[in-house]
Backbone bond lengths (Angstrom), bond angles and torsions (degrees), N, CA, C in turn:
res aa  C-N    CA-C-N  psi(-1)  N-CA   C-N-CA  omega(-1)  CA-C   N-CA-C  phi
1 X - - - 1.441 - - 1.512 109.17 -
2 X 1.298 110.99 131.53 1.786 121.33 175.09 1.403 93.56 -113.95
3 X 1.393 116.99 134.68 1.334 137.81 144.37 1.320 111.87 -94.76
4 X 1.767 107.08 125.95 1.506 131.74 -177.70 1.782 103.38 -114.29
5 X 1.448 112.89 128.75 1.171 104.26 161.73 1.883 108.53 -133.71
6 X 1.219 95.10 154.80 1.466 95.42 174.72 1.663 124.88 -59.44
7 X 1.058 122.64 120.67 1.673 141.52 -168.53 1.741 100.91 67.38
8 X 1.529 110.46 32.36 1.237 115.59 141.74 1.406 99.53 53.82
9 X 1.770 124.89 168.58 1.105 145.35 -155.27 1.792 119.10 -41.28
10 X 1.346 103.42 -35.29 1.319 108.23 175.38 1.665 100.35 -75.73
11 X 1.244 135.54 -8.28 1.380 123.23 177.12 1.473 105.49 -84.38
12 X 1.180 122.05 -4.82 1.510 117.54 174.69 1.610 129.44 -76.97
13 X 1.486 80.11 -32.17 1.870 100.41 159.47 1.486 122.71 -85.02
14 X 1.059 128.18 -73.68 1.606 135.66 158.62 1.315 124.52 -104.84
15 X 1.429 118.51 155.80 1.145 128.78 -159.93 1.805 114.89 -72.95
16 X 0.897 123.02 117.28 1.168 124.66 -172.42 1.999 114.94 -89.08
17 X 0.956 134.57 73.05 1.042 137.63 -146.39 1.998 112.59 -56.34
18 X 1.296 94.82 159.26 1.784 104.08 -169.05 1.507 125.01 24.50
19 X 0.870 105.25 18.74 2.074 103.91 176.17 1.139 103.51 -72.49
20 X 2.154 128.18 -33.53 1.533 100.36 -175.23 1.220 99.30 -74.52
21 X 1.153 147.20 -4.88 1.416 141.60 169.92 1.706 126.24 -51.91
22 X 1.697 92.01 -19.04 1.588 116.47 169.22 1.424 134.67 -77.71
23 X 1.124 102.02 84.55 2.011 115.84 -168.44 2.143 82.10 -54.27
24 X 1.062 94.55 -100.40 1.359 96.02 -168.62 1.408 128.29 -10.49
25 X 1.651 106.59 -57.08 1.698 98.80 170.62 1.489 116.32 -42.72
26 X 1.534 112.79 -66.64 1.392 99.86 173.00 1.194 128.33 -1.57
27 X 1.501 113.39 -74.23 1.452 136.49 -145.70 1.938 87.47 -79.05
28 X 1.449 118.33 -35.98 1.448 115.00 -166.27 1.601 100.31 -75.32
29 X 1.249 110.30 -54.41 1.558 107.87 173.71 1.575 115.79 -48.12
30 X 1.372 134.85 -39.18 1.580 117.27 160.12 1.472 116.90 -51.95
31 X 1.285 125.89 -36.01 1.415 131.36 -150.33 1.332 98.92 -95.27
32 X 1.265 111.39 -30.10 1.633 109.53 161.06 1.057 134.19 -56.78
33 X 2.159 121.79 -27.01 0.941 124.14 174.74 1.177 121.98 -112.00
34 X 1.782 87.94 38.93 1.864 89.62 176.47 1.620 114.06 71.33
35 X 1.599 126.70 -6.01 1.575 115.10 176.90 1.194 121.82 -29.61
36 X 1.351 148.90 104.14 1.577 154.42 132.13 1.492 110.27 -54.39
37 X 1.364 88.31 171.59 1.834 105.77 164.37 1.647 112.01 -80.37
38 X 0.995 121.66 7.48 1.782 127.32 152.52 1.446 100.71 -81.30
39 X 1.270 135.90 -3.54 1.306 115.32 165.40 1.529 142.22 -116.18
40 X 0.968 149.97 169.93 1.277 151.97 171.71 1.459 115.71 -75.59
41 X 1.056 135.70 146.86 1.046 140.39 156.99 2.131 122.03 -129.41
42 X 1.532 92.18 104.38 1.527 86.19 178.71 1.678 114.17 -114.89
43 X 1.160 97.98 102.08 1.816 104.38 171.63 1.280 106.88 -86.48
44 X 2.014 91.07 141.49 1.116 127.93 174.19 1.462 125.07 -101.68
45 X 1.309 139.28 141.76 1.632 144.86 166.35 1.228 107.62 160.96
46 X 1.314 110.58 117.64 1.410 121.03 -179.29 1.548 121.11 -59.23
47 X 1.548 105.65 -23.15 1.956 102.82 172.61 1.425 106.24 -89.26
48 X 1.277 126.39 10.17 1.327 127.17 170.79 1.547 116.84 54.82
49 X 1.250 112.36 40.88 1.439 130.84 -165.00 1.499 122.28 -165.80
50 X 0.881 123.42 13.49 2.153 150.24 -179.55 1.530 81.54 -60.45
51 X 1.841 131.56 118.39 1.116 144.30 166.58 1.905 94.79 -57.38
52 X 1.280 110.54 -50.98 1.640 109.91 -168.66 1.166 101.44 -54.10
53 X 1.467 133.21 -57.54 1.331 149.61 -132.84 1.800 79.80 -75.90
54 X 1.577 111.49 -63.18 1.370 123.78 -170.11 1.860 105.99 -39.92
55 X 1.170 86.51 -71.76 1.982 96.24 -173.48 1.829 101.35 -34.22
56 X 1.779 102.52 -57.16 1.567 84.01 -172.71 1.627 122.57 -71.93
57 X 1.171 91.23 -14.13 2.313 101.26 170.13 1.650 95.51 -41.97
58 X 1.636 102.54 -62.17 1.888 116.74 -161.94 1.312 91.71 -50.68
59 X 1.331 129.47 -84.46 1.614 136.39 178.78 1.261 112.96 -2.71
60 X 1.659 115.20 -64.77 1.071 117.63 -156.44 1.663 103.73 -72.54
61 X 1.695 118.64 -41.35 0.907 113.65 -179.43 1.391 119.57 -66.11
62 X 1.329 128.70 -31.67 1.476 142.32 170.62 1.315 74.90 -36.10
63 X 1.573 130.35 -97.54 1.383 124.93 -141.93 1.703 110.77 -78.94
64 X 1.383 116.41 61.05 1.397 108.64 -169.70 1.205 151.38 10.26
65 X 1.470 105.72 35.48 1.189 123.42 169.46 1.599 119.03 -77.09
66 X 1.563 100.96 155.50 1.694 115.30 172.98 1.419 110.04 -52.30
67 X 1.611 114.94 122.16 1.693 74.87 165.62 2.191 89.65 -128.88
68 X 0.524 87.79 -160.02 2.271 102.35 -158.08 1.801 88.36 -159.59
69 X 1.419 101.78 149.38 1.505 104.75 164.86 1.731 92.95 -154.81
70 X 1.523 120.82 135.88 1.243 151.95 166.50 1.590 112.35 -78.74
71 X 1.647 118.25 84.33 1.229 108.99 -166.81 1.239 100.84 -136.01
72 X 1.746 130.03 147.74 1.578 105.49 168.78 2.022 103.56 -107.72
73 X 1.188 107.62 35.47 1.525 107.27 156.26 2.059 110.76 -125.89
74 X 1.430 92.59 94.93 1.389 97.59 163.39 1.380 140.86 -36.11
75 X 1.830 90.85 -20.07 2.011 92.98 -162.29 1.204 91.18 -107.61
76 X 1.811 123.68 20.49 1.678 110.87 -171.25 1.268 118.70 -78.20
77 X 1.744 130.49 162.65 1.062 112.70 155.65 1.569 135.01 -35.32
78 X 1.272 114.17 -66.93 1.694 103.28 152.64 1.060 139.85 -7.23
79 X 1.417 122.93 -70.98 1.523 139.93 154.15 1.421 98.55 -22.38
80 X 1.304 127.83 -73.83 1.246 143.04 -175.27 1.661 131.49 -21.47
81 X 1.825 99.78 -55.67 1.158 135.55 -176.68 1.736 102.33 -95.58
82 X 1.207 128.24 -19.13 1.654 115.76 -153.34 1.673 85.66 -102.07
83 X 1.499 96.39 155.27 1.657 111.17 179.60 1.337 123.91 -72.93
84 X 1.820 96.63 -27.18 1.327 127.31 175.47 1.358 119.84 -141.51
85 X 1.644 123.95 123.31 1.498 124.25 -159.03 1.391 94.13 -118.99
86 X 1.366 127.22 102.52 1.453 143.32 142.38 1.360 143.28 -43.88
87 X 2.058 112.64 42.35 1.039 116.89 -141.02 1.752 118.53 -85.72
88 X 1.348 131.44 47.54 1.204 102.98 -142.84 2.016 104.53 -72.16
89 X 1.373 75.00 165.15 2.279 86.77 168.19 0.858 137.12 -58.29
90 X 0.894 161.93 31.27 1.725 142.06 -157.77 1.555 106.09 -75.66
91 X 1.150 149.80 -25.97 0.957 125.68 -160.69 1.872 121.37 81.32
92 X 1.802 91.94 175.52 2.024 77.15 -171.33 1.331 93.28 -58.14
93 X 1.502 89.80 177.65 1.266 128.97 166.89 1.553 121.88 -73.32
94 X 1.623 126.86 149.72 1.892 103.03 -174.57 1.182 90.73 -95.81
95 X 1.358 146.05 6.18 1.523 136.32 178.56 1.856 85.68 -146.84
96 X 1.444 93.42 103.41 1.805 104.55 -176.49 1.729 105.46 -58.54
97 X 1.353 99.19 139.46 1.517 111.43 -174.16 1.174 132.87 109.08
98 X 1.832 100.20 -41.68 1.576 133.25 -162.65 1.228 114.24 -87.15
99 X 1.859 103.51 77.95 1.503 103.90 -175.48 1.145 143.90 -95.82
100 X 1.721 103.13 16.77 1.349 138.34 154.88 1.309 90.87 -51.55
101 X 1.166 159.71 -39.58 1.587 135.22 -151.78 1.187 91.19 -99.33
102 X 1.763 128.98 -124.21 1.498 132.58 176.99 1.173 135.76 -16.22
103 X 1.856 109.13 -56.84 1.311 106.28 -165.25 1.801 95.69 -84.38
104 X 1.800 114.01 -28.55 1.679 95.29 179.31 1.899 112.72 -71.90
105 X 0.992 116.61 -23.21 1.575 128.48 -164.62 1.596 91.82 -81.46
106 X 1.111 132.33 -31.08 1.640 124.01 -168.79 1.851 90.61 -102.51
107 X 1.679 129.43 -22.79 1.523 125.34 140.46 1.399 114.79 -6.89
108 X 1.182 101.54 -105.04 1.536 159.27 -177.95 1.925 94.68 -28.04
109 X 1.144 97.12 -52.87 1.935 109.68 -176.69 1.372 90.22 -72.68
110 X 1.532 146.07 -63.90 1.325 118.69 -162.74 1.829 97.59 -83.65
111 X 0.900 149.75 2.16 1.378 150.45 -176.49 1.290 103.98 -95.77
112 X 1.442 138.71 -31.11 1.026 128.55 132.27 1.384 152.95 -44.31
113 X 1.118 98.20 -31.14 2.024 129.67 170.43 1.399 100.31 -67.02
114 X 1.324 112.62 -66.74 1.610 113.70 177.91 1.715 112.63 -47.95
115 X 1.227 116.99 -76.42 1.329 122.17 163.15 1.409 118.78 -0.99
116 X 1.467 100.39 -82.59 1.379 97.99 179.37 1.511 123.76 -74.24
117 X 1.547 106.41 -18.75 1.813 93.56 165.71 1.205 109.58 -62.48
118 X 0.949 154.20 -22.53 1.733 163.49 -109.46 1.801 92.74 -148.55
119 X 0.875 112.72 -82.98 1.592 85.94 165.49 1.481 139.83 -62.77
120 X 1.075 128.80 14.45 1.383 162.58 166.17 1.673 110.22 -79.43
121 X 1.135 114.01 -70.36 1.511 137.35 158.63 1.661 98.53 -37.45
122 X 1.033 114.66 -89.16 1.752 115.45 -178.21 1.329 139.75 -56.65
123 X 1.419 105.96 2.99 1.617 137.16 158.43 1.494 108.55 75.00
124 X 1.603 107.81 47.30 1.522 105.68 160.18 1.680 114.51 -104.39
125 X 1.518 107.66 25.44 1.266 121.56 145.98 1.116 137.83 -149.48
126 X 1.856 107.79 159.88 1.815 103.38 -158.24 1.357 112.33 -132.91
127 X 1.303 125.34 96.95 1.422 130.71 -158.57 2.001 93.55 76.73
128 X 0.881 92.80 -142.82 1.516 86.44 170.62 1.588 136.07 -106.75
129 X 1.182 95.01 20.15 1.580 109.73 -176.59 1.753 111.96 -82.73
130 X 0.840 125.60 156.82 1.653 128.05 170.26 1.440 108.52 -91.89
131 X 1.544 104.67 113.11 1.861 78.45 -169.93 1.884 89.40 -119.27
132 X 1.435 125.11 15.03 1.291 120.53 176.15 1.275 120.83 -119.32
133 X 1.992 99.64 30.96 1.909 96.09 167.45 1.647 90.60 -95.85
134 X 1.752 94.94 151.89 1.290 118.13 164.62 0.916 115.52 -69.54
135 X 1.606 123.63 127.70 1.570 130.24 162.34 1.760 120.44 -66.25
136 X 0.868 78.73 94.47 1.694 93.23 -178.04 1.662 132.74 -108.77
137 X 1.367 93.26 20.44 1.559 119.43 -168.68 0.711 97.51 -179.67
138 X 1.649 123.00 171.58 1.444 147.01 -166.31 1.630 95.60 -95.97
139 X 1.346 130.97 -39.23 1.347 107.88 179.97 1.718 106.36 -70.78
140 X 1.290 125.68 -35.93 1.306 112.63 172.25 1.543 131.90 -79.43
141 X 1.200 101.57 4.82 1.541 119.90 163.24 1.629 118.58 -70.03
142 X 1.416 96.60 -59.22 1.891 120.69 161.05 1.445 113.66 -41.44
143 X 1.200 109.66 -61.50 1.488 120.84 166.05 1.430 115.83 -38.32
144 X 0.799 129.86 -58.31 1.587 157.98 174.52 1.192 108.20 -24.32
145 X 1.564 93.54 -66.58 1.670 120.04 -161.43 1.584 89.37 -83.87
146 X 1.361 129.35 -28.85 1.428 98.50 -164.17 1.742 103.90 -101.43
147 X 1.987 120.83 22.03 1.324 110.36 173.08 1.766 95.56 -101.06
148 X 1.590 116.11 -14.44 1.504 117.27 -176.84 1.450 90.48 -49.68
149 X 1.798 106.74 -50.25 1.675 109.38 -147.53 1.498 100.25 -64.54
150 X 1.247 101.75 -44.98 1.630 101.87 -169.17 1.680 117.67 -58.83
151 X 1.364 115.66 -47.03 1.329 150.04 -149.16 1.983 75.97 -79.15
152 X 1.117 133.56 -84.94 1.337 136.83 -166.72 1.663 106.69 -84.17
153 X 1.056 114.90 3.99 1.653 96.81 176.82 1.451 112.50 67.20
154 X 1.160 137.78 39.26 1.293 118.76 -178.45 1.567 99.67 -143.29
155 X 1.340 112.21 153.87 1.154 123.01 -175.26 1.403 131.39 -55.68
156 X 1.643 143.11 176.64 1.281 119.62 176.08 1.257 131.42 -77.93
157 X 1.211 105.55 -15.30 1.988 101.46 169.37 1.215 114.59 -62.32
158 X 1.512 126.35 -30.81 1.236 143.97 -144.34 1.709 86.45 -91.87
159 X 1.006 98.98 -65.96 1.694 92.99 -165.98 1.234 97.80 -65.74
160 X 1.288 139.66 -52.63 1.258 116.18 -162.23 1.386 123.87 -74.02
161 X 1.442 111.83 10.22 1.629 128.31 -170.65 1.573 79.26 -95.71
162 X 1.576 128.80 -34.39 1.275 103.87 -165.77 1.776 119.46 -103.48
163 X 1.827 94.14 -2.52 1.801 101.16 -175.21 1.796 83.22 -93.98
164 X 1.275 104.15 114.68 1.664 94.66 149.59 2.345 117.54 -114.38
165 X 1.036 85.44 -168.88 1.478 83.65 178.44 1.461 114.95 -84.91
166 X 1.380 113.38 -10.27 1.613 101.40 153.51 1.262 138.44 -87.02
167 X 1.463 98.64 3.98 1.590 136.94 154.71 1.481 115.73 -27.05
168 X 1.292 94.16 -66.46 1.632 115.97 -171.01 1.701 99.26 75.34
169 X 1.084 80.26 -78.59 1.858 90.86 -167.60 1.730 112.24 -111.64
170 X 1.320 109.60 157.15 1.720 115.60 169.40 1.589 126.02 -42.15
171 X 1.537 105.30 -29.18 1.592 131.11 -155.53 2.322 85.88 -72.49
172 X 1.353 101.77 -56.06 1.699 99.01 -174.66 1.939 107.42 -55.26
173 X 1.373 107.80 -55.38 1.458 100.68 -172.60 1.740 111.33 -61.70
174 X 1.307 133.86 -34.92 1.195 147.78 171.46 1.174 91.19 -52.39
Protein backbone atom coordinates (compact mmCIF):
# COMPACT_ATOMS: atom_id res chain seq x y z
CA UNK A 1 0.00 0.00 0.00
CA UNK A 2 1.25 3.69 -1.06
CA UNK A 3 -0.31 6.60 0.47
CA UNK A 4 -0.50 9.70 -1.97
CA UNK A 5 -1.43 13.04 -0.77
CA UNK A 6 -1.75 16.22 -2.57
CA UNK A 7 1.60 18.50 -2.29
CA UNK A 8 2.99 15.23 -1.15
CA UNK A 9 4.84 14.50 2.20
CA UNK A 10 5.43 17.97 3.34
CA UNK A 11 1.51 18.36 3.17
CA UNK A 12 1.26 16.07 6.08
CA UNK A 13 2.92 18.56 8.26
CA UNK A 14 1.73 21.97 6.91
CA UNK A 15 -0.65 22.98 4.65
CA UNK A 16 0.49 23.22 1.30
CA UNK A 17 -1.88 25.55 -0.41
CA UNK A 18 -4.20 24.87 -3.79
CA UNK A 19 -2.43 21.72 -5.23
CA UNK A 20 -5.70 19.63 -4.54
CA UNK A 21 -7.02 22.03 -6.93
CA UNK A 22 -4.48 20.17 -9.35
CA UNK A 23 -6.32 17.59 -11.67
CA UNK A 24 -3.12 16.92 -13.46
CA UNK A 25 -0.76 16.44 -10.52
CA UNK A 26 -2.93 13.77 -9.43
CA UNK A 27 -2.72 11.92 -12.54
CA UNK A 28 1.42 12.76 -12.53
CA UNK A 29 1.87 11.47 -9.03
CA UNK A 30 0.36 7.88 -10.15
CA UNK A 31 2.55 7.89 -13.22
CA UNK A 32 5.40 8.55 -11.16
CA UNK A 33 4.88 5.45 -9.30
CA UNK A 34 4.65 3.41 -12.13
CA UNK A 35 0.52 2.79 -11.46
CA UNK A 36 -0.64 -0.12 -13.92
CA UNK A 37 -3.80 -2.03 -14.13
CA UNK A 38 -2.21 -4.44 -11.34
CA UNK A 39 -3.21 -1.74 -9.19
CA UNK A 40 -5.86 -0.29 -7.08
CA UNK A 41 -6.72 2.93 -6.89
CA UNK A 42 -8.69 4.31 -3.76
CA UNK A 43 -9.54 8.10 -3.70
CA UNK A 44 -10.12 10.10 -0.92
CA UNK A 45 -12.18 13.69 -0.26
CA UNK A 46 -15.00 14.05 1.63
CA UNK A 47 -16.86 16.66 -1.02
CA UNK A 48 -16.42 13.99 -3.48
CA UNK A 49 -15.03 16.45 -5.93
CA UNK A 50 -10.91 17.06 -5.02
CA UNK A 51 -9.68 18.13 -8.85
CA UNK A 52 -6.30 16.03 -7.64
CA UNK A 53 -8.17 13.15 -6.30
CA UNK A 54 -10.23 13.41 -9.84
CA UNK A 55 -7.07 13.63 -12.33
CA UNK A 56 -5.59 10.52 -10.51
CA UNK A 57 -9.31 8.55 -10.77
CA UNK A 58 -8.69 9.43 -14.95
CA UNK A 59 -5.03 7.95 -14.76
CA UNK A 60 -5.94 5.12 -13.16
CA UNK A 61 -8.73 4.46 -15.45
CA UNK A 62 -6.63 5.44 -18.59
CA UNK A 63 -4.58 2.43 -17.50
CA UNK A 64 -7.50 0.10 -16.60
CA UNK A 65 -7.16 -0.02 -13.37
CA UNK A 66 -9.74 -0.60 -10.32
CA UNK A 67 -10.40 2.43 -8.95
CA UNK A 68 -12.94 2.75 -5.34
CA UNK A 69 -13.30 6.30 -3.89
CA UNK A 70 -13.99 6.94 0.07
CA UNK A 71 -16.36 9.88 -0.01
CA UNK A 72 -19.24 11.06 2.27
CA UNK A 73 -21.02 12.93 -0.79
CA UNK A 74 -22.65 10.24 -2.94
CA UNK A 75 -23.77 12.65 -5.77
CA UNK A 76 -19.94 13.71 -6.25
CA UNK A 77 -18.09 13.76 -9.26
CA UNK A 78 -16.05 10.91 -7.85
CA UNK A 79 -18.96 8.85 -7.13
CA UNK A 80 -19.47 9.30 -10.74
CA UNK A 81 -16.14 8.04 -12.13
CA UNK A 82 -15.26 5.31 -9.21
CA UNK A 83 -16.12 1.53 -9.84
CA UNK A 84 -16.92 1.50 -6.27
CA UNK A 85 -18.40 4.54 -4.15
CA UNK A 86 -17.75 4.24 -0.36
CA UNK A 87 -20.27 6.69 0.73
CA UNK A 88 -20.84 6.55 4.32
CA UNK A 89 -23.39 9.40 6.22
CA UNK A 90 -22.56 11.38 8.78
CA UNK A 91 -24.49 14.16 8.30
CA UNK A 92 -23.44 18.07 8.81
CA UNK A 93 -20.63 18.80 10.27
CA UNK A 94 -20.69 20.45 14.23
CA UNK A 95 -18.23 23.14 13.01
CA UNK A 96 -19.58 23.56 9.14
CA UNK A 97 -16.82 22.82 6.63
CA UNK A 98 -14.67 20.97 9.25
CA UNK A 99 -14.26 17.70 7.68
CA UNK A 100 -11.57 16.61 9.78
CA UNK A 101 -14.30 15.64 12.31
CA UNK A 102 -17.25 13.32 10.76
CA UNK A 103 -16.65 13.11 7.31
CA UNK A 104 -12.52 12.45 8.15
CA UNK A 105 -13.36 10.09 11.33
CA UNK A 106 -16.09 7.99 9.30
CA UNK A 107 -12.63 8.19 6.42
CA UNK A 108 -10.34 6.68 8.56
CA UNK A 109 -13.18 3.77 9.80
CA UNK A 110 -13.72 2.52 6.24
CA UNK A 111 -9.83 3.00 5.40
CA UNK A 112 -9.25 0.89 8.01
CA UNK A 113 -11.77 -1.89 6.89
CA UNK A 114 -10.04 -1.93 3.58
CA UNK A 115 -6.60 -2.15 5.11
CA UNK A 116 -7.15 -4.87 6.99
CA UNK A 117 -9.22 -6.79 4.38
CA UNK A 118 -6.21 -6.28 2.14
CA UNK A 119 -3.86 -7.57 4.45
CA UNK A 120 -6.02 -10.45 5.16
CA UNK A 121 -6.01 -11.32 1.40
CA UNK A 122 -2.04 -11.33 1.38
CA UNK A 123 -1.69 -13.61 4.38
CA UNK A 124 -0.35 -11.39 7.12
CA UNK A 125 -3.13 -13.02 8.98
CA UNK A 126 -3.96 -16.38 10.60
CA UNK A 127 -7.29 -17.05 12.06
CA UNK A 128 -7.32 -13.66 13.31
CA UNK A 129 -4.10 -13.02 14.73
CA UNK A 130 -1.37 -10.82 12.90
CA UNK A 131 1.36 -13.08 12.59
CA UNK A 132 3.49 -10.78 9.90
CA UNK A 133 4.30 -7.64 12.17
CA UNK A 134 7.95 -7.30 12.78
CA UNK A 135 9.19 -7.56 16.24
CA UNK A 136 10.87 -4.55 16.67
CA UNK A 137 10.60 -4.04 20.36
CA UNK A 138 10.08 -5.96 23.27
CA UNK A 139 6.36 -5.25 23.38
CA UNK A 140 6.15 -6.68 19.85
CA UNK A 141 8.33 -9.47 20.64
CA UNK A 142 5.68 -10.43 23.62
CA UNK A 143 3.12 -10.11 21.13
CA UNK A 144 4.77 -12.53 19.03
CA UNK A 145 5.19 -15.07 21.53
CA UNK A 146 1.75 -14.79 22.76
CA UNK A 147 0.03 -15.39 18.85
CA UNK A 148 2.67 -18.68 18.65
CA UNK A 149 0.80 -19.57 22.05
CA UNK A 150 -2.52 -18.90 20.87
CA UNK A 151 -2.14 -19.87 17.15
CA UNK A 152 -0.65 -23.60 18.30
CA UNK A 153 -2.06 -24.04 21.70
CA UNK A 154 0.96 -24.51 23.51
CA UNK A 155 2.32 -23.09 26.43
CA UNK A 156 4.98 -20.26 26.93
CA UNK A 157 8.20 -22.09 26.96
CA UNK A 158 7.03 -23.80 23.99
CA UNK A 159 6.46 -20.93 21.87
CA UNK A 160 9.09 -19.03 22.81
CA UNK A 161 11.53 -22.03 22.23
CA UNK A 162 9.98 -21.73 18.81
CA UNK A 163 9.69 -17.57 18.14
CA UNK A 164 13.33 -16.62 17.99
CA UNK A 165 14.73 -13.26 16.67
CA UNK A 166 15.49 -14.70 13.41
CA UNK A 167 11.90 -15.20 13.50
CA UNK A 168 11.18 -11.77 12.60
CA UNK A 169 7.63 -12.42 12.68
CA UNK A 170 4.94 -15.19 14.14
CA UNK A 171 4.19 -16.31 10.35
CA UNK A 172 8.11 -18.46 10.42
CA UNK A 173 7.51 -20.23 13.92
CA UNK A 174 3.74 -21.09 12.91
Amino acid sequence: MVGIIAGGHKAILSAVENVEDNKAQGAMDLQNLNFSNRDVLVGLAASGRTPYVIGAMEYAHSQNAFVAIVSCNPHGEMARLADVAITPVVGPEVVTGSTRLKAGTAQKLVLNMISTGAMIRVGKVYSNLMVDVEATNAKLIERQISIVMEATECDRDAASARWTPAAVTAKRPL
